[in-house]
Structures are given as C-alpha cells and as structure tokens.
Backbone as CSV, one residue per row, in Angstrom:
resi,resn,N_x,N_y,N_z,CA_x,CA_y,CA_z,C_x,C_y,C_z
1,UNK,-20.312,64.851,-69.448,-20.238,63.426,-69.314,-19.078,62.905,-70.121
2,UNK,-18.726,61.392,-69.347,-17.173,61.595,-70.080,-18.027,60.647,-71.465
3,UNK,-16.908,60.440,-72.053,-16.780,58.929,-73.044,-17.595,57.472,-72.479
4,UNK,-16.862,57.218,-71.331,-16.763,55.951,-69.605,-17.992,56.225,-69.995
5,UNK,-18.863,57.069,-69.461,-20.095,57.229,-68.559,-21.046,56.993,-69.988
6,UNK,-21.034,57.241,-70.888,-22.472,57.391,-71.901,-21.884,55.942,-72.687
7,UNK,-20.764,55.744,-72.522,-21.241,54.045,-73.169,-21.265,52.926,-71.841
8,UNK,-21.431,53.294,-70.770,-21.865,52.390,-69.480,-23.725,52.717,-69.457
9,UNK,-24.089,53.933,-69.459,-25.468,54.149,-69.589,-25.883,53.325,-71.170
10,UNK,-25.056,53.662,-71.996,-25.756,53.019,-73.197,-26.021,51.293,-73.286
11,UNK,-24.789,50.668,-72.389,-25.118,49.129,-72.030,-25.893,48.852,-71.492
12,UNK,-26.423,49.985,-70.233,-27.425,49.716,-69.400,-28.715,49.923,-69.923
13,UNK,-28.832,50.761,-70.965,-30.209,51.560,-71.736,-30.324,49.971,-72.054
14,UNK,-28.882,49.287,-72.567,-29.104,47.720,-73.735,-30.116,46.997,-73.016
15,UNK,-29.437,46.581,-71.652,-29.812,45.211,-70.981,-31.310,45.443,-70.530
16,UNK,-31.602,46.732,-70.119,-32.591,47.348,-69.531,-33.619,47.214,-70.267
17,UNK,-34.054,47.169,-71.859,-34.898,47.199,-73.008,-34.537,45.551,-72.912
18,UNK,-33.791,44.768,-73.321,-33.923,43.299,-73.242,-34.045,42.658,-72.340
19,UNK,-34.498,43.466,-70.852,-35.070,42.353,-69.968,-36.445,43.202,-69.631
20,UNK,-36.744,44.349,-70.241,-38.205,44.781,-70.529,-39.072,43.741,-71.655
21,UNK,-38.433,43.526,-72.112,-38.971,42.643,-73.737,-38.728,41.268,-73.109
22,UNK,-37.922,40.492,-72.184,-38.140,39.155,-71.586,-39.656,39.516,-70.426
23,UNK,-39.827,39.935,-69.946,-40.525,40.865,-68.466,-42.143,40.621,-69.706
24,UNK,-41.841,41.573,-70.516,-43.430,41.420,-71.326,-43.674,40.388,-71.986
25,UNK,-42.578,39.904,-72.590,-43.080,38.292,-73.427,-43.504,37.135,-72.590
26,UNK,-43.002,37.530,-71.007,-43.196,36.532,-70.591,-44.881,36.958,-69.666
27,UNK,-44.939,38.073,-69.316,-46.240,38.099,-69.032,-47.735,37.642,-70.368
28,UNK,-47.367,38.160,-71.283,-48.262,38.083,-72.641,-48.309,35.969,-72.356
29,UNK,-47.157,35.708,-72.784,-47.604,33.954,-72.595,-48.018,33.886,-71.443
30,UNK,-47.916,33.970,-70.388,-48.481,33.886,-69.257,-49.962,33.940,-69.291
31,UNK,-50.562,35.470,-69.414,-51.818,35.832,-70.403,-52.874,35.251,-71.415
32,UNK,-51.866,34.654,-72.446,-52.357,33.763,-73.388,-52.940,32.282,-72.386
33,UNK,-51.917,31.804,-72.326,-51.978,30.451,-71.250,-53.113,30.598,-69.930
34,UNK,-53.624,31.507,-69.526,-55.210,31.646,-68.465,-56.047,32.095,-69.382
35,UNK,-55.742,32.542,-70.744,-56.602,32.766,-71.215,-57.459,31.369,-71.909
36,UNK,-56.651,30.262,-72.207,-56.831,29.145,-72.753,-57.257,28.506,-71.365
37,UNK,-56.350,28.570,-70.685,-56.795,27.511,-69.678,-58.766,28.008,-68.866
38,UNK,-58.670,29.417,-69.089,-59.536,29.390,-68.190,-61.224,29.832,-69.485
39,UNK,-60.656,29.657,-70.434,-62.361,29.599,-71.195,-63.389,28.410,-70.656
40,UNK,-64.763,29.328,-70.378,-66.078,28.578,-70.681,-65.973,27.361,-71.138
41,UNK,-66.710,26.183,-70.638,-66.858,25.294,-71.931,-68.363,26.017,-72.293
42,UNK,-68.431,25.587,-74.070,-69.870,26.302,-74.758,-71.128,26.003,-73.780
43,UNK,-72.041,27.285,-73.272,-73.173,27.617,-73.361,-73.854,26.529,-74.158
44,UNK,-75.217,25.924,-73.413,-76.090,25.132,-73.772,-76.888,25.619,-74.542
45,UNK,-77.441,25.599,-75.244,-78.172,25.924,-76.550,-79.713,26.328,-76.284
46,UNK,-80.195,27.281,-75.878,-81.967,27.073,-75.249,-82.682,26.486,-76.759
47,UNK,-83.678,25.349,-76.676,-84.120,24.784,-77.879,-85.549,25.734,-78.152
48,UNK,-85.764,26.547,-77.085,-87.102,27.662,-77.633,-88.144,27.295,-76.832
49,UNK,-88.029,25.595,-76.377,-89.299,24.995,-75.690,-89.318,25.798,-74.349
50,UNK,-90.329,26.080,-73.478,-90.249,26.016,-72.426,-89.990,25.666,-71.308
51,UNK,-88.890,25.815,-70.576,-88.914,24.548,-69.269,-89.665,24.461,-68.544
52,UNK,-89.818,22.615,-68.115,-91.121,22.775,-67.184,-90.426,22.622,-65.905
53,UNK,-91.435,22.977,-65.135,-91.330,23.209,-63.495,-91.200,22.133,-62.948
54,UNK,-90.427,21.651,-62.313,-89.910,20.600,-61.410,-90.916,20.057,-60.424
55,UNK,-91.741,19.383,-60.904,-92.988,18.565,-60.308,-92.748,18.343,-59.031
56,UNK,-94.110,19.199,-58.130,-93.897,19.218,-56.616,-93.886,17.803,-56.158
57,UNK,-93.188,17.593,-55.205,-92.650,16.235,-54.368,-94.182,15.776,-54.018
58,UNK,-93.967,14.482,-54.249,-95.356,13.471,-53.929,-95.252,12.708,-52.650
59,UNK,-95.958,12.698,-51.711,-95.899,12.088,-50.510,-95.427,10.494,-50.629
60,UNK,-94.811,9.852,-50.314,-94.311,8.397,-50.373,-95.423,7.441,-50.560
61,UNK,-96.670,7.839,-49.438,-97.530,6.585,-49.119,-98.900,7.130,-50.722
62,UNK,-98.375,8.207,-51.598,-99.628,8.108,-52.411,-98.949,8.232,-53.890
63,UNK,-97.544,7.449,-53.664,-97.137,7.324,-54.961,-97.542,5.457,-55.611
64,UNK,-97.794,5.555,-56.987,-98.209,4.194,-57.402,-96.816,3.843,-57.714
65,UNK,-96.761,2.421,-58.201,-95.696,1.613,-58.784,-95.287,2.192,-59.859
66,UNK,-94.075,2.304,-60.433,-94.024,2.262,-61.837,-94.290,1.066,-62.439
67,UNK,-95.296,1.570,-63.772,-95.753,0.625,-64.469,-94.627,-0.237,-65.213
68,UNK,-94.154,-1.544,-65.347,-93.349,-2.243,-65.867,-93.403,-2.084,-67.364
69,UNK,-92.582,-2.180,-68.065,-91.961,-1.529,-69.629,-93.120,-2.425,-69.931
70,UNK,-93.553,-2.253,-71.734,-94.069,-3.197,-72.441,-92.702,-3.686,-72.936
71,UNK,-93.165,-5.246,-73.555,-91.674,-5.940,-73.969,-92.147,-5.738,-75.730
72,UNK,-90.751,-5.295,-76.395,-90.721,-5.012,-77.696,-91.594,-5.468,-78.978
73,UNK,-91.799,-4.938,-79.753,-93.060,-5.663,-80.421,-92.373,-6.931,-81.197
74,UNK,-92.914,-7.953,-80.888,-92.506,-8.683,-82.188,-92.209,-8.594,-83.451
75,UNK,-91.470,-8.803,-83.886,-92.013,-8.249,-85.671,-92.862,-9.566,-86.408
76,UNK,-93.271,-8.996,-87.425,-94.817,-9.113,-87.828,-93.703,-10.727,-88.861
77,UNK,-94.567,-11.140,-88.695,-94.266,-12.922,-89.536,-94.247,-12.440,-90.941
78,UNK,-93.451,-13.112,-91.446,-94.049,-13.407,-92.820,-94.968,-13.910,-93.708
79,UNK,-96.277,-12.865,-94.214,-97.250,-13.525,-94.423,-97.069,-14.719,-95.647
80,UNK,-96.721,-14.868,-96.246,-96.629,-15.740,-97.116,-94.836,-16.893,-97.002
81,UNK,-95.420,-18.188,-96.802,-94.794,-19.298,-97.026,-93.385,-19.586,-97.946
82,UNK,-92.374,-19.721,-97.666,-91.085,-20.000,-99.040,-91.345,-21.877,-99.246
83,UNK,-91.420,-22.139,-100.399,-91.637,-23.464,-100.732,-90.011,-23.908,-100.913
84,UNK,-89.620,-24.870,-100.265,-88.340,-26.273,-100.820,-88.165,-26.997,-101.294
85,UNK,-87.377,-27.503,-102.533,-87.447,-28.435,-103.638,-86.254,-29.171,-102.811
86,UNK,-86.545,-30.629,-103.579,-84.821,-31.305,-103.644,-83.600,-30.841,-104.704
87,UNK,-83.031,-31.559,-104.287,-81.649,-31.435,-105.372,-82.002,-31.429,-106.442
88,UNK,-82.104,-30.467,-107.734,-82.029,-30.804,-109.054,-83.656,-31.048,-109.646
89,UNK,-85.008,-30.511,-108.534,-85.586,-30.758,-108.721,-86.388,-29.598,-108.745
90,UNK,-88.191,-29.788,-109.507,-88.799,-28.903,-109.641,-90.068,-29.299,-108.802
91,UNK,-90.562,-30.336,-108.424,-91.865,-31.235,-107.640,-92.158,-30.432,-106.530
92,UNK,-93.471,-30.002,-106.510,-93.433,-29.844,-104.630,-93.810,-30.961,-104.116
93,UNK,-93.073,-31.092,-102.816,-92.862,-31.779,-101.810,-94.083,-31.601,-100.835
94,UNK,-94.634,-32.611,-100.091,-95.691,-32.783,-99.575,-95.964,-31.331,-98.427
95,UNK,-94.371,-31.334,-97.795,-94.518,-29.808,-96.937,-94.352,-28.680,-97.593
96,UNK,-94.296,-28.227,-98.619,-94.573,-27.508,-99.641,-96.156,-27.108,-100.049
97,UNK,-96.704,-28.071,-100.013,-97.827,-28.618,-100.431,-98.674,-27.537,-99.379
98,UNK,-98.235,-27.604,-98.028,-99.278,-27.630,-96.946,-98.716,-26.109,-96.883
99,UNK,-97.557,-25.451,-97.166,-97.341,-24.007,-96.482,-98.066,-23.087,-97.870
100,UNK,-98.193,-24.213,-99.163,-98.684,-23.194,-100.234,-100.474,-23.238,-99.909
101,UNK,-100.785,-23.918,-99.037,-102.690,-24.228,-99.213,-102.990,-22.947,-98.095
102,UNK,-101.696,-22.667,-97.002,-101.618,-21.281,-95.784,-101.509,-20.622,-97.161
103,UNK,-100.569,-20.175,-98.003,-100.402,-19.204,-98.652,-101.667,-18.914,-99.448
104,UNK,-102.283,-19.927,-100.491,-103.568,-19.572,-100.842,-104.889,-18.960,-99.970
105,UNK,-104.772,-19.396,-98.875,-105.817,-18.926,-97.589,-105.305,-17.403,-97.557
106,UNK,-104.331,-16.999,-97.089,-103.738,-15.635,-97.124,-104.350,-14.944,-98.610
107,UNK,-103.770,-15.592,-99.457,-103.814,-14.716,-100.524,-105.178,-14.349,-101.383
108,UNK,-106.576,-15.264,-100.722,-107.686,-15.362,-101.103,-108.014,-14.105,-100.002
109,UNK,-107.998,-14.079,-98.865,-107.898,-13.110,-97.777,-107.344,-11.790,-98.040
110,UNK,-106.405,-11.368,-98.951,-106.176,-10.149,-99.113,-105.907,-10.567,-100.793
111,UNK,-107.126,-9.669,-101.079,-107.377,-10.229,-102.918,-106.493,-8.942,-103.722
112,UNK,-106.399,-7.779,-103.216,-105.561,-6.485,-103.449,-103.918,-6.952,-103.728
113,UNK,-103.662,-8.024,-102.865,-102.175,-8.146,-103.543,-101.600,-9.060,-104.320
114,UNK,-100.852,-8.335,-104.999,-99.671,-9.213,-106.134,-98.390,-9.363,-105.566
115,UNK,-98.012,-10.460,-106.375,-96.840,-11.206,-106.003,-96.193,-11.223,-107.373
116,UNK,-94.776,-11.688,-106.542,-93.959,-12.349,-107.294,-92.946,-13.265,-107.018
117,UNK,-93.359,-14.314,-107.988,-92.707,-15.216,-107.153,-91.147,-15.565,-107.896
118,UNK,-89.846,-15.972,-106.472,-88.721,-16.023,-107.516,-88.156,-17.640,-106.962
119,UNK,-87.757,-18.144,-108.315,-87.111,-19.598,-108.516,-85.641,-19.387,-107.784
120,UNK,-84.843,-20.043,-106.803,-83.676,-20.517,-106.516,-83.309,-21.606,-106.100
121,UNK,-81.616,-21.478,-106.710,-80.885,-22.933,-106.492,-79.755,-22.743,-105.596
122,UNK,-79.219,-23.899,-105.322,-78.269,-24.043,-104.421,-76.641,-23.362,-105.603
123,UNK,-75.660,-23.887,-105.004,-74.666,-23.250,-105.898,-73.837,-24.221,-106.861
124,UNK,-74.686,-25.553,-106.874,-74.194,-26.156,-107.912,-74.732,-26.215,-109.367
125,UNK,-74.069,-26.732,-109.984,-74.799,-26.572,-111.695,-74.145,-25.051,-112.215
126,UNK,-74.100,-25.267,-113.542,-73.828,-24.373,-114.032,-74.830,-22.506,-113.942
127,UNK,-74.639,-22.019,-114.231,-75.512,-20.250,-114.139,-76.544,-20.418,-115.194
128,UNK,-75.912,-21.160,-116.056,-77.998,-21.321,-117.207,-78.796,-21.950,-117.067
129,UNK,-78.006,-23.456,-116.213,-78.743,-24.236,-115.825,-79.497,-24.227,-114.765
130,UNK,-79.196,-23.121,-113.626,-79.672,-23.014,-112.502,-80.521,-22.159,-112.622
131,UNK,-80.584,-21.347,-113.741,-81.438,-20.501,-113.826,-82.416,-20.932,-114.624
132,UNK,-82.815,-21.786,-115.642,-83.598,-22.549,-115.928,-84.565,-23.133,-115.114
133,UNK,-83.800,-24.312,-114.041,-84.680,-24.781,-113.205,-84.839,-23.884,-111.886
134,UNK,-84.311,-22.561,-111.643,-85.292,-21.450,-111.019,-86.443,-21.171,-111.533
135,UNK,-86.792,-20.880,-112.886,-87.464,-20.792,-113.843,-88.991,-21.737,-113.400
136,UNK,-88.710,-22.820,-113.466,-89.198,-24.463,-113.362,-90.086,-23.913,-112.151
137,UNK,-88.935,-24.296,-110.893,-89.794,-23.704,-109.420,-90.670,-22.724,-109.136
138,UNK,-89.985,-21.462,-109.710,-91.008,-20.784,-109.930,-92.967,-21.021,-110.991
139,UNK,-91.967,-21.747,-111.866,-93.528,-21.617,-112.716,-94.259,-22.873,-111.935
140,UNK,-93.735,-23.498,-111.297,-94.647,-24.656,-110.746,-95.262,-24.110,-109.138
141,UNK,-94.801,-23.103,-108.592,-95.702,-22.616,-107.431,-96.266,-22.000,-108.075
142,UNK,-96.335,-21.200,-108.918,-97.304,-20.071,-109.532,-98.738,-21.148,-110.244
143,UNK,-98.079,-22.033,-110.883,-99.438,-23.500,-111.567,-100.185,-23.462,-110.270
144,UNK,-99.136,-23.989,-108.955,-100.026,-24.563,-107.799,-100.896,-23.299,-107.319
145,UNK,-100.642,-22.078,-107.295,-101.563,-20.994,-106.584,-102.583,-21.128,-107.882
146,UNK,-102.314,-20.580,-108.916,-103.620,-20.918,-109.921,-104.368,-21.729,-109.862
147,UNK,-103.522,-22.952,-109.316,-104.845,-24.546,-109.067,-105.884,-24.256,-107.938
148,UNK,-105.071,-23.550,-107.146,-106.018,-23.589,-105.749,-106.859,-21.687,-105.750
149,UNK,-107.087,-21.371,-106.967,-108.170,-20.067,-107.059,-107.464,-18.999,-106.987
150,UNK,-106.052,-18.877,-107.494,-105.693,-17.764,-107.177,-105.574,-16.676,-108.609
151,UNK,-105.783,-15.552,-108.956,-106.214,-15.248,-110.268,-104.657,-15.139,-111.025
152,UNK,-104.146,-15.752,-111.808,-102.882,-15.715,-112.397,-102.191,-14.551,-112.708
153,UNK,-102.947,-13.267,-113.113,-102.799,-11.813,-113.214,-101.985,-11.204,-112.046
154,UNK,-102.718,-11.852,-110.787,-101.627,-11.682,-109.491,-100.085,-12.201,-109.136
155,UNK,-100.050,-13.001,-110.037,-98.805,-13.640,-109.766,-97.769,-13.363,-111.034
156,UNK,-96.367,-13.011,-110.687,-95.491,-12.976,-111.701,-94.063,-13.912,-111.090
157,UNK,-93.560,-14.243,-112.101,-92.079,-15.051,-111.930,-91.199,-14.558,-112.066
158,UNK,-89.730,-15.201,-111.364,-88.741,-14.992,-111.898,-87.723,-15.461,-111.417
159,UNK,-86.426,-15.764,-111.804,-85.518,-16.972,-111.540,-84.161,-15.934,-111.538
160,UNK,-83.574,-16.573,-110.326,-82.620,-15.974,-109.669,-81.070,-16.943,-109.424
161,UNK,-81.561,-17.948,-110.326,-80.896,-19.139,-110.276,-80.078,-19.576,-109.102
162,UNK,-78.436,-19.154,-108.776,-78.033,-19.406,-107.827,-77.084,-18.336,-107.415
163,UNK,-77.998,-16.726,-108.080,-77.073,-15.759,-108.313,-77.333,-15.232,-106.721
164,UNK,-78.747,-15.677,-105.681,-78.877,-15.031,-104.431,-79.223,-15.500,-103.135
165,UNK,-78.124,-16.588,-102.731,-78.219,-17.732,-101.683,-78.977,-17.448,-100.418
166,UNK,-80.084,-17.528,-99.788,-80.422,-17.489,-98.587,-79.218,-17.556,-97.251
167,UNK,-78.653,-18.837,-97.587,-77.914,-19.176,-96.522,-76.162,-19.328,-97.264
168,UNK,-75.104,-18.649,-96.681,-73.830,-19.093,-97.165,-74.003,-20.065,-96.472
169,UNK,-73.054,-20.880,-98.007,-72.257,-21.994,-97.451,-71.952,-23.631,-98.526
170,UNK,-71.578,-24.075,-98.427,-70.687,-25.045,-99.258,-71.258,-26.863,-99.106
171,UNK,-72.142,-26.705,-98.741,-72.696,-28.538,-97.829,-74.285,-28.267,-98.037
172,UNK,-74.863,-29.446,-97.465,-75.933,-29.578,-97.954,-76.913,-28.725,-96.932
173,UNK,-76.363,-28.904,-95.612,-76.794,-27.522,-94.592,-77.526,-26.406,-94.900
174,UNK,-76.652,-25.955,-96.058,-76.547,-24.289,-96.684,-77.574,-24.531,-97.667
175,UNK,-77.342,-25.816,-98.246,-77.843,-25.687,-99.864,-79.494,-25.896,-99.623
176,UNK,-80.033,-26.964,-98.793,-81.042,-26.973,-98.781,-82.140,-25.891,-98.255
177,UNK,-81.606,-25.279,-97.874,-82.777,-23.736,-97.736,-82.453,-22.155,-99.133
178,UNK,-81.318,-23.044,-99.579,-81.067,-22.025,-101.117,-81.899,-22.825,-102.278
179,UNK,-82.635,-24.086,-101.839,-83.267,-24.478,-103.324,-84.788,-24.212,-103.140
180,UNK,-85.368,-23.187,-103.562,-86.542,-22.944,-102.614,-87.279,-21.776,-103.821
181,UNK,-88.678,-21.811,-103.836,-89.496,-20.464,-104.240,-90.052,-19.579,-103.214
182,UNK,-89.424,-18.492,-103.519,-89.922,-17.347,-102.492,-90.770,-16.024,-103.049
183,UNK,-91.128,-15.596,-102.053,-92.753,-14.778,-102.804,-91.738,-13.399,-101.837
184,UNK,-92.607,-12.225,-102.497,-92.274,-11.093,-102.822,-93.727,-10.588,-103.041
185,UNK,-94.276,-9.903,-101.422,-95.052,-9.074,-101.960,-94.896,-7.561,-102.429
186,UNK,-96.136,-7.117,-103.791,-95.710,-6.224,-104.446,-96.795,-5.422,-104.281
187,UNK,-97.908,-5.661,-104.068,-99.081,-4.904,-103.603,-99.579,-4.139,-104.921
C-alpha cells in the first residue's frame, strides 16, 4: 500500500467513526425523548377497601325519586344575650334589661354553667379610662344576674376596655355595638 492509499483510508476510518458517533447520539436522544414522552402517568393507588360491584340496573317504572338534600343546619344561637350601654355610660338600658331577664331564664336552666362576663368600650377615651368603665359594665351585669337568683360564684368579670372592638370603625355606627357586656361561656 502506497503512502496515497493509508492516509485516504485513514480520513475515511476519520469521517466514518464521526458520523458513527452523530448516527448513535442521535438515536440515544431520540430514545431518551419516547422514553419521556411515552411514560405511564402513576398507577392509582388500591386503598385495600374492596370494590363494590356495580349495582344491577333498576327497571325505570320501580325506581323512587331522589330524596331532596336536607338544607344545612343552622348554627345554634347564642345562648346568652350581649347587653348595650350609652356613650360613657354604665346604666342598663331598658332593652338590656329584657335580654338579661332571657339570660337569667337560661342561666337558672342550665345551673352547671359559669360565665364570664367582659366590659367594652367604643374607641374613644383614653386605655385606663376605658378600661375602668369596662370594669363598671361588667360589674353592673354581673349585680343584675345576682339580683335576679343567679349564684355570684358563677359569674366572673373582666374589662377589655377598647382593646377588642366588635365592629371596625370610626362613627357612631361602629361604636354603638363596641359599648356593650358580653358573656363567655366557661362551663
């Protein structure tokens, strides 16, 4: 063989190995790529229960109505009454009067529970002062349940002044359902 001939075979040995190595790289991605494209999605999980049997078909004329939903339960009221003061004040108010005589009826009715009752104000007045006459509200529904038979041992206070507003807000809208004694049963 001459010189010519073994470096023409040796170019050809070249090109021949680098389009073997294009030829396989490109099958391998090829490969990879059905291999991705064509996976399973995951197998369902058997939960252990048994499956049940697909309930034999019911003749048309001896099927009943479906029974119509029940409608959601209400939720349960609040058994006990929140009392409302005025502005700057500690008095109960005549409708006060009447939701604390429900609350004594309740609370003579289930003699097992304790309360506690908490004083709030709207967001004016200072933080000692509001908490003072939380104080006030509170100790004056707790007088009124004691007046009307309720054993004082059951009842405890406490004043929240104007640190925990019922209702946001800045007007008298807001304020008048933030000046109020509210009960907390504790059982």
């Amino acid at each position: 063989m001459t010189a010519k001939t073994r470096e023409l075979q040796g170019t050809k040995g070249a090109s021949s190995v680098a389009w073997q190595r294009a030829v396989l790289g490109s099958v391998l991605l090829l490969g990879v790529a059905l291999l991705l494209a064509g996976c399973p999605k995951k197998p369902e999980v058997a939960t252990g229960a048994p499956r049940a049997e697909a309930p034999a078909p019911v003749p048309e004329a001896s099927r009943e109505p479906a029974p119509t939903p029940a409608p959601p339960p209400v939720p349960a009221k609040e058994p006990l009454q929140d009392v409302f003061f005025d502005f700057d004040k500690a008095i109960i108010r005549d409708d006060g009067k009447q939701a604390l005589n429900a609350d004594i009826q309740w609370l003579k009715a289930n003699s097992a529970v304790r309360i506690n009752v908490e004083g709030h104000c709207d967001e004016r007045g200072t933080t000692e002062y509001n908490l003072a006459l939380g104080e006030r509200r509170a100790k004056v529904v707790r007088d009124y349940l004691v007046a009307g038979g309720i054993d004082a041992k059951r009842i405890s206070t406490i004043s929240y002044g104007k640190e925990r507003p019922f209702v946001q807000g800045h007007d008298e809208s807001a304020w008048k359902w933030n000046r109020r004694g509210h009960f907390v049963v504790v059982k």
